[in-house]
Backbone as ProteinMPNN parsed JSONL, in Angstrom:
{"seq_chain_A": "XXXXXXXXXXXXXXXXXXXXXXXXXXXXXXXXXXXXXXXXXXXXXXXXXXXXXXXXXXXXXXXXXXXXXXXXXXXXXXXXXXXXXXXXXXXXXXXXXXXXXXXXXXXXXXXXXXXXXXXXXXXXXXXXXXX", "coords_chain_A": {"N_chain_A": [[4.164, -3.788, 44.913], [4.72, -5.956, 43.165], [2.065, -5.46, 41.723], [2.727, -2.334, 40.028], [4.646, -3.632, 38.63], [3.291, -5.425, 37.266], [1.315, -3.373, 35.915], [3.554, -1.767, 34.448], [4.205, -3.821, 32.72], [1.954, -4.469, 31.122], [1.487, -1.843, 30.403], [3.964, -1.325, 28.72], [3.376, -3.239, 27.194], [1.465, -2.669, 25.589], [2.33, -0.799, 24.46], [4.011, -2.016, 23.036], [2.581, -3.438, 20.497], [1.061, -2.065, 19.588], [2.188, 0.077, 17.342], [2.101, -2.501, 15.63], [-0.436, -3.115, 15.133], [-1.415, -0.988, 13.691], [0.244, -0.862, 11.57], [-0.837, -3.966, 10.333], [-3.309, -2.834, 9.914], [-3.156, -0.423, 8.083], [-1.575, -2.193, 6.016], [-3.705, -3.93, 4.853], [-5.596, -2.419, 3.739], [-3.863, -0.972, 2.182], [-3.498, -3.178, 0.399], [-5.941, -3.179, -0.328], [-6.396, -1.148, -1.975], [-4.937, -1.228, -3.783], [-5.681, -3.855, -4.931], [-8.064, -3.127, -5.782], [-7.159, -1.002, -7.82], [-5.622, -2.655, -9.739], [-7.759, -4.704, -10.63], [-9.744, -2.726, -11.804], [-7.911, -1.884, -13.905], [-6.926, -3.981, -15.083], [-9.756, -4.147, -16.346], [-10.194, -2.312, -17.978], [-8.363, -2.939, -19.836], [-9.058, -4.886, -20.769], [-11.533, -4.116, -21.986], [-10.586, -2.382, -24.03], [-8.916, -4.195, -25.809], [-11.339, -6.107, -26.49], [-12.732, -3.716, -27.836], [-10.82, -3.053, -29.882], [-11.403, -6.263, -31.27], [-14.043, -6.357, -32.15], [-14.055, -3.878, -34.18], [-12.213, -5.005, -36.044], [-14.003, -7.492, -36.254], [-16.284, -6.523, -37.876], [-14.586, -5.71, -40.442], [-14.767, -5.34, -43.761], [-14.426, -5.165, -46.278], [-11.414, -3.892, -48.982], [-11.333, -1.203, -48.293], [-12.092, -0.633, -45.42], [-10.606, -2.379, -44.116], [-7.808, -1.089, -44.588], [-8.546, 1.172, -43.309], [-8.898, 0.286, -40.952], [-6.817, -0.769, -39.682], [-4.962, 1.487, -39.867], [-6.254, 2.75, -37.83], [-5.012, 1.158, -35.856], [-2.602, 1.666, -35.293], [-3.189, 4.022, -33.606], [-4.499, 2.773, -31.85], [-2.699, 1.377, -30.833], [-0.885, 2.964, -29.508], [-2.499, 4.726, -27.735], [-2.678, 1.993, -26.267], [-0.277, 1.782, -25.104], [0.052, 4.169, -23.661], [-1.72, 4.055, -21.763], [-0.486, 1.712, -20.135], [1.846, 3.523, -18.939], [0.675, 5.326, -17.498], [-0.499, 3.921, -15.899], [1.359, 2.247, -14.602], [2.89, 4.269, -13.117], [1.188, 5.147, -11.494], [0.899, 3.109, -10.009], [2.923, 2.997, -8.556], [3.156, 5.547, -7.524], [0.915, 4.356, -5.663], [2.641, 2.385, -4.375], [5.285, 3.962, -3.167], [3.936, 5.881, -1.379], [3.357, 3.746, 0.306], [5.069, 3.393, 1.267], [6.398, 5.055, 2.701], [4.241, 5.578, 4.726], [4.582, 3.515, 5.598], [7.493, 3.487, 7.133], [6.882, 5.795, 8.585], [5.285, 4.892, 10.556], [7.187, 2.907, 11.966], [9.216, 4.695, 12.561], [7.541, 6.452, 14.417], [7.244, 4.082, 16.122], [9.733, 3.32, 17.216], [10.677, 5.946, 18.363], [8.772, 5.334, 20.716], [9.611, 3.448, 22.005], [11.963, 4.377, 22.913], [11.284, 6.361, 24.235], [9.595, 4.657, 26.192], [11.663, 3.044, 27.293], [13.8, 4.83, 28.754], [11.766, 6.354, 30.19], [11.164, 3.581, 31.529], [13.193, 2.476, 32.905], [14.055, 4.63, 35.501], [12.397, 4.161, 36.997], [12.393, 1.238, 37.512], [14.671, 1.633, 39.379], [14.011, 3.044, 40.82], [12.014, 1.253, 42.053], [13.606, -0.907, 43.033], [15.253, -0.102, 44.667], [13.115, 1.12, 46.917], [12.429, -1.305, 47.485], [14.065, -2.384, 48.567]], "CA_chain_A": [[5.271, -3.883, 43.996], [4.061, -6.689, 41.961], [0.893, -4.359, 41.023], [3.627, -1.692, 39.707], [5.735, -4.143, 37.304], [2.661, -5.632, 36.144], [1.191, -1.989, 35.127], [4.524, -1.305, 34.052], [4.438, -4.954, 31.988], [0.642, -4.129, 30.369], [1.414, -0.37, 29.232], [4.689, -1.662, 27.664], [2.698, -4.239, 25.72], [0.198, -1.924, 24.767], [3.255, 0.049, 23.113], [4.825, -2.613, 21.293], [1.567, -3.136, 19.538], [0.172, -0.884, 18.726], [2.96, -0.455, 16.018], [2.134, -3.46, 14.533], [-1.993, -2.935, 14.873], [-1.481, 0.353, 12.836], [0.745, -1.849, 10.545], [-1.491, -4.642, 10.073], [-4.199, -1.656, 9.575], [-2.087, 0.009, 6.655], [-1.369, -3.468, 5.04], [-4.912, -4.18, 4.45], [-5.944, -1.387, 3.055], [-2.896, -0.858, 0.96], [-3.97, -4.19, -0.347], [-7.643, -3.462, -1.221], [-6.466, -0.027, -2.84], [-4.075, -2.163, -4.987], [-6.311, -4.847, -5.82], [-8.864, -2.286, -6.728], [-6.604, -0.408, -9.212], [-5.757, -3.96, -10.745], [-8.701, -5.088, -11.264], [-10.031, -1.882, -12.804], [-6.729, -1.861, -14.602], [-7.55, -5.579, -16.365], [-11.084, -4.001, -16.96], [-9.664, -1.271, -19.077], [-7.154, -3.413, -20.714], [-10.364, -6.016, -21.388], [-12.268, -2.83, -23.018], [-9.473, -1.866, -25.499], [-9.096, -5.559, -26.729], [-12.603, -6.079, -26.987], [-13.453, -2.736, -29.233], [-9.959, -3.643, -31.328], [-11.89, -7.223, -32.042], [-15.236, -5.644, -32.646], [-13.966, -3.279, -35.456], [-11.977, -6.36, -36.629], [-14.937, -7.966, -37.314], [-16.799, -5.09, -39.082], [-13.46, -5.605, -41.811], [-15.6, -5.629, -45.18], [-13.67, -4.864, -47.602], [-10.383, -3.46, -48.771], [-11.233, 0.245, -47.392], [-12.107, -1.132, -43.723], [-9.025, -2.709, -43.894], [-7.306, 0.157, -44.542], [-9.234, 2.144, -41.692], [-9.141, -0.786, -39.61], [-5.271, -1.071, -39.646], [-4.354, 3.06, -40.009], [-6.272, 3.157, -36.313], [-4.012, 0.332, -35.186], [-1.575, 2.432, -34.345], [-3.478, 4.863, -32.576], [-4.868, 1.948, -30.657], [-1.623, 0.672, -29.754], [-0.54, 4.881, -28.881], [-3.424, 4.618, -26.271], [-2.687, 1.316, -24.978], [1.107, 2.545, -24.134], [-0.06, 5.459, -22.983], [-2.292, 3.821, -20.442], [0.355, 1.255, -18.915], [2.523, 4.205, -18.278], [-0.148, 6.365, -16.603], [-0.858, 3.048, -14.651], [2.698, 1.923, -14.203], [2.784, 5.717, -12.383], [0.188, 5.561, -10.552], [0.582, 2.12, -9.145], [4.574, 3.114, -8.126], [2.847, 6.141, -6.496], [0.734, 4.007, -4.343], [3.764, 1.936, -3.811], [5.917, 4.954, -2.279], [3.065, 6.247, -0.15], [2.93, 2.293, 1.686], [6.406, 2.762, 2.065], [6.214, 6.601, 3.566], [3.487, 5.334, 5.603], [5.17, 2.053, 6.858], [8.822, 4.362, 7.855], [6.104, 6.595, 9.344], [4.668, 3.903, 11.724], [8.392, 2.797, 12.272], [9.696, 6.069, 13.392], [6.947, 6.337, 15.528], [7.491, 3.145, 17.516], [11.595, 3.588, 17.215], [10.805, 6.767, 19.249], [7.948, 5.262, 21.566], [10.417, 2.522, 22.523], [12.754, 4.557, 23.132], [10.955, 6.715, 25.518], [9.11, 4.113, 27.462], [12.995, 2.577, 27.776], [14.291, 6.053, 29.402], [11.304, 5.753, 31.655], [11.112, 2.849, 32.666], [15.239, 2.453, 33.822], [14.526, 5.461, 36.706], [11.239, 3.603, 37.608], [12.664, 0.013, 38.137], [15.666, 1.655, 40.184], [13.185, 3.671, 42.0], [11.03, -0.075, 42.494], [14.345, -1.537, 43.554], [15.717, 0.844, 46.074], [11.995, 0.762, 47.532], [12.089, -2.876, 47.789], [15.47, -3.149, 49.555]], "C_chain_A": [[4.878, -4.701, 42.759], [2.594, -5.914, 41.128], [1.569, -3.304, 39.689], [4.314, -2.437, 38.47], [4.686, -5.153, 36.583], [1.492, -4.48, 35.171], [2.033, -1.909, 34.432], [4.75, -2.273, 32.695], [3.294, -4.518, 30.804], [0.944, -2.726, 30.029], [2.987, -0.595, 28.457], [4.499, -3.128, 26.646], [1.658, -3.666, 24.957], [1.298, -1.25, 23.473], [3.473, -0.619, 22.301], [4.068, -3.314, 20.631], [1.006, -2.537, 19.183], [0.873, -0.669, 17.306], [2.081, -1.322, 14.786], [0.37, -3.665, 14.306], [-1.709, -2.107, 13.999], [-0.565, -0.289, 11.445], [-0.259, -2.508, 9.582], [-3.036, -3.397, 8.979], [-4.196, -1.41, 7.627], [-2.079, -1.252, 5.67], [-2.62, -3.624, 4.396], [-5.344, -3.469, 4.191], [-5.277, -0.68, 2.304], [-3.44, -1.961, 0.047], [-5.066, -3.995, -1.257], [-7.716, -2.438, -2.069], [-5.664, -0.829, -4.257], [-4.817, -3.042, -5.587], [-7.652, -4.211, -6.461], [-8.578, -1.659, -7.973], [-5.97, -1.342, -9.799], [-6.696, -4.075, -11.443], [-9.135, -3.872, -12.283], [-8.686, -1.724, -14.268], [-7.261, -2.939, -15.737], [-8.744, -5.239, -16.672], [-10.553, -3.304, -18.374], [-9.278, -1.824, -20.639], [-8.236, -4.722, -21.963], [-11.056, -5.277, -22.518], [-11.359, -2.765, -24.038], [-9.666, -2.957, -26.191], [-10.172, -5.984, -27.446], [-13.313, -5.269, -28.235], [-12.441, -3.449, -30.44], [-10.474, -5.177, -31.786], [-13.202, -7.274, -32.596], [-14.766, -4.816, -33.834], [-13.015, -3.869, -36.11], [-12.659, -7.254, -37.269], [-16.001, -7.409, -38.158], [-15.744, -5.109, -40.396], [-14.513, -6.273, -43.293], [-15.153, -6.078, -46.401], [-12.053, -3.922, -47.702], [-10.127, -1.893, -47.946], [-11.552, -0.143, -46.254], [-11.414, -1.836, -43.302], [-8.059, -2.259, -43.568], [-7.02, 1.107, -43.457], [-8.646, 1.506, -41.005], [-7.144, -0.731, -38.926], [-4.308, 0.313, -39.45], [-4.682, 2.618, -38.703], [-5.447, 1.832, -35.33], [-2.887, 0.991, -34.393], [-1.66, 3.422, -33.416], [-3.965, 4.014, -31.25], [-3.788, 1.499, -29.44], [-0.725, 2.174, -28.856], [-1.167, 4.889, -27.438], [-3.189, 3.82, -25.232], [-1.633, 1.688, -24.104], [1.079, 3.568, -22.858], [-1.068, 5.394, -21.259], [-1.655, 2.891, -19.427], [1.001, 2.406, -18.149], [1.888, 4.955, -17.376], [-0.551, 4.436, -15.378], [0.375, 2.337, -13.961], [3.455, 3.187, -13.183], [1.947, 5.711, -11.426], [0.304, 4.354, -9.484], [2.357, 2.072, -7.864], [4.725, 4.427, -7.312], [2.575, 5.692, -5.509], [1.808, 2.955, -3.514], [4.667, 2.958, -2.335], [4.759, 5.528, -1.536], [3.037, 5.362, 0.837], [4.062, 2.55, 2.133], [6.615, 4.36, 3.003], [5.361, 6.003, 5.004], [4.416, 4.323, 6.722], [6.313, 2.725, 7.314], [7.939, 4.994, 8.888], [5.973, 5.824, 10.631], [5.701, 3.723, 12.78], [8.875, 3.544, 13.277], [8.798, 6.124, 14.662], [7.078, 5.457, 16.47], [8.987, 2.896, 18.1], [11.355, 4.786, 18.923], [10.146, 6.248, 20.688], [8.623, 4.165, 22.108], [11.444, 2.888, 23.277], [12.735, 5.428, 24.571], [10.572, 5.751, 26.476], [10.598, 3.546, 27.843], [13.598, 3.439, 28.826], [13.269, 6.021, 30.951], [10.888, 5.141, 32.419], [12.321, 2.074, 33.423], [14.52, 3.484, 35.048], [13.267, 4.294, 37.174], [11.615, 2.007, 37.685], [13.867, 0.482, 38.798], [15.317, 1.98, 41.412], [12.728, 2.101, 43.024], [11.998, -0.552, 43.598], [14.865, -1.109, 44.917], [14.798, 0.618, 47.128], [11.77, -0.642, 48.39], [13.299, -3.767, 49.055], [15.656, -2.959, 51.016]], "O_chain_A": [[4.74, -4.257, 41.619], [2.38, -6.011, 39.92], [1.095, -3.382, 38.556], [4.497, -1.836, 37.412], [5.0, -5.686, 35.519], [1.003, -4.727, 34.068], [1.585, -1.946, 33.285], [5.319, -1.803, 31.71], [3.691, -4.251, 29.669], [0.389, -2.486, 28.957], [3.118, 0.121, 27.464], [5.171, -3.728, 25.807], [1.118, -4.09, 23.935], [1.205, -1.197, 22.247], [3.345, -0.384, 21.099], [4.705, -4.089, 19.918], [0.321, -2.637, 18.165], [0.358, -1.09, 16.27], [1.639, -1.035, 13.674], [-0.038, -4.332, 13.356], [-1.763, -2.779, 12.968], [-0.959, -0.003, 10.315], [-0.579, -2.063, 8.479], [-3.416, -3.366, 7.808], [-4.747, -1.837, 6.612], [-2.619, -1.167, 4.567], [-2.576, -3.409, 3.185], [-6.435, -3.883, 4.58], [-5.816, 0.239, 1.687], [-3.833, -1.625, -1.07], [-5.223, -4.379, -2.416], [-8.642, -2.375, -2.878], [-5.977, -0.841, -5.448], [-4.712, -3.122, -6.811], [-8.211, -4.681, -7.452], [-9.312, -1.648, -8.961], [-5.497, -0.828, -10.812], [-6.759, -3.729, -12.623], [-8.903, -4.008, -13.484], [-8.926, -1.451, -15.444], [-7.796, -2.771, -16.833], [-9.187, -6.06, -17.475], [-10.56, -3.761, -19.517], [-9.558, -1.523, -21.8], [-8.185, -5.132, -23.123], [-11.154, -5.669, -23.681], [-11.708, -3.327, -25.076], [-10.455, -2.941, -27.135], [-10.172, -6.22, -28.654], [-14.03, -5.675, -29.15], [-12.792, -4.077, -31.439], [-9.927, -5.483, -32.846], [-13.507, -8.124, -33.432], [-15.335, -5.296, -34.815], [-12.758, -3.185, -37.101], [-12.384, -7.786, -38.345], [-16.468, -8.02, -39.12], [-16.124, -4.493, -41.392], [-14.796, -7.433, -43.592], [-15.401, -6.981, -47.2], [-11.587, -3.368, -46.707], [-9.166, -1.529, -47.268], [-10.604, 0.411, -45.698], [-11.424, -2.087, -42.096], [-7.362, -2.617, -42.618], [-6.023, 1.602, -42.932], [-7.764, 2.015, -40.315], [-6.663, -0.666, -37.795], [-3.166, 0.268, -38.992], [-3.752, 2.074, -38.107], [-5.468, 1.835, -34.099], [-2.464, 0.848, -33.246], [-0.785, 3.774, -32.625], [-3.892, 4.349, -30.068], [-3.78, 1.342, -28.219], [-0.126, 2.156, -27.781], [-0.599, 5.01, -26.353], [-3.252, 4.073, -24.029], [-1.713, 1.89, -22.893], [1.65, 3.724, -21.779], [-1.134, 6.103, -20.254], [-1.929, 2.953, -18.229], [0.861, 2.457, -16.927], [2.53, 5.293, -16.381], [-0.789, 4.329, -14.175], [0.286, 1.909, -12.811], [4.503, 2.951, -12.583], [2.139, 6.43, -10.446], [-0.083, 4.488, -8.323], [2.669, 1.411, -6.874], [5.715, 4.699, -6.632], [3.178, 5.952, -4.468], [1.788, 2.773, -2.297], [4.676, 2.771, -1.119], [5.283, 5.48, -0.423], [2.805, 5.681, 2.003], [4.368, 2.135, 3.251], [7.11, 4.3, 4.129], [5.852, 6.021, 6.133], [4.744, 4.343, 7.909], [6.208, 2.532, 8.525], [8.207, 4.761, 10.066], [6.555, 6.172, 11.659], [5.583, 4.055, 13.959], [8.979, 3.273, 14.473], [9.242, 5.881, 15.784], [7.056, 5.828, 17.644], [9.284, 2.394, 19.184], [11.703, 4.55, 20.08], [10.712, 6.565, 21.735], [7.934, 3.795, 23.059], [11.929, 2.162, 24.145], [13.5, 5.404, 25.535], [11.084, 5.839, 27.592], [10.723, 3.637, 29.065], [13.946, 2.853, 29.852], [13.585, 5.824, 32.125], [10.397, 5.414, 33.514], [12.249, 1.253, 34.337], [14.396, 2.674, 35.967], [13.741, 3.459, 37.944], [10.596, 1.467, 38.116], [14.52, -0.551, 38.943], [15.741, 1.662, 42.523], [12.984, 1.882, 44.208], [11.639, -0.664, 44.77], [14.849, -1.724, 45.983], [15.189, 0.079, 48.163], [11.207, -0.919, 49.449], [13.406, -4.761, 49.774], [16.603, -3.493, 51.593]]}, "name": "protein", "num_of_chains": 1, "seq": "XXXXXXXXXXXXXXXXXXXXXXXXXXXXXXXXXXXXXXXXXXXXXXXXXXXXXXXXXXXXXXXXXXXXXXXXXXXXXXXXXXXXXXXXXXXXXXXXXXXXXXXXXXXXXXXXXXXXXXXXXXXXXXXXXXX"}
């Protein structure tokens, strides 16, 4: 009997981690995808700044002034244009952690729910047995 409800004890601890292994899992590797498309992100953002103070200091004269200041606005066109493509992309991998993490959820909602179902007939069974 005691053999029985400590089987019964060890495969319902295996369930209600596992969950949170496959969790833990997910987390950390949501993380390192995120702090990868940061960092490359602040590279980018480093590059742009950098060229716009490089052809800043190339300013000669009144016509590279001119130049220098017309492509200003295409500079600042680009930079917009690259938060939003990264403000998109990073609010994708957002909703995928959170798909994933419901995912996990659901899964242990259900796997709780079964080992619950059978393990009620199997401690009535134990009990009856025992009496």
């Amino acid at each position: 009997m005691q053999d029985t409800i400590l089987t019964a004890f060890t495969e319902q601890a295996k369930t209600m981690y596992a969950p949170m292994a496959k969790f833990n899992s997910l987390f950390v590797e949501n993380m390192e995808k995120m702090t990868d498309f940061q960092l490359n992100a602040i590279k980018s953002y480093a590059e742009m700044g950098l060229d716009q103070m490089k052809k800043a200091s190339d300013i000669k004269d009144a016509e590279s002034m001119r130049s220098f200041t017309s492509a200003q606005a295409e500079a600042a066109s680009a930079l917009n244009k690259k938060i939003m493509e990264d403000a998109k992309t990073f609010s994708d991998m957002a909703l995928e952690f959170k798909a994933q993490v419901e995912s996990i959820m659901e899964e242990a909602r259900t796997t709780a729910a079964t080992t619950a179902t059978t393990a009620k007939p199997a401690t009535k069974t134990t009990a009856k047995t025992a009496a």
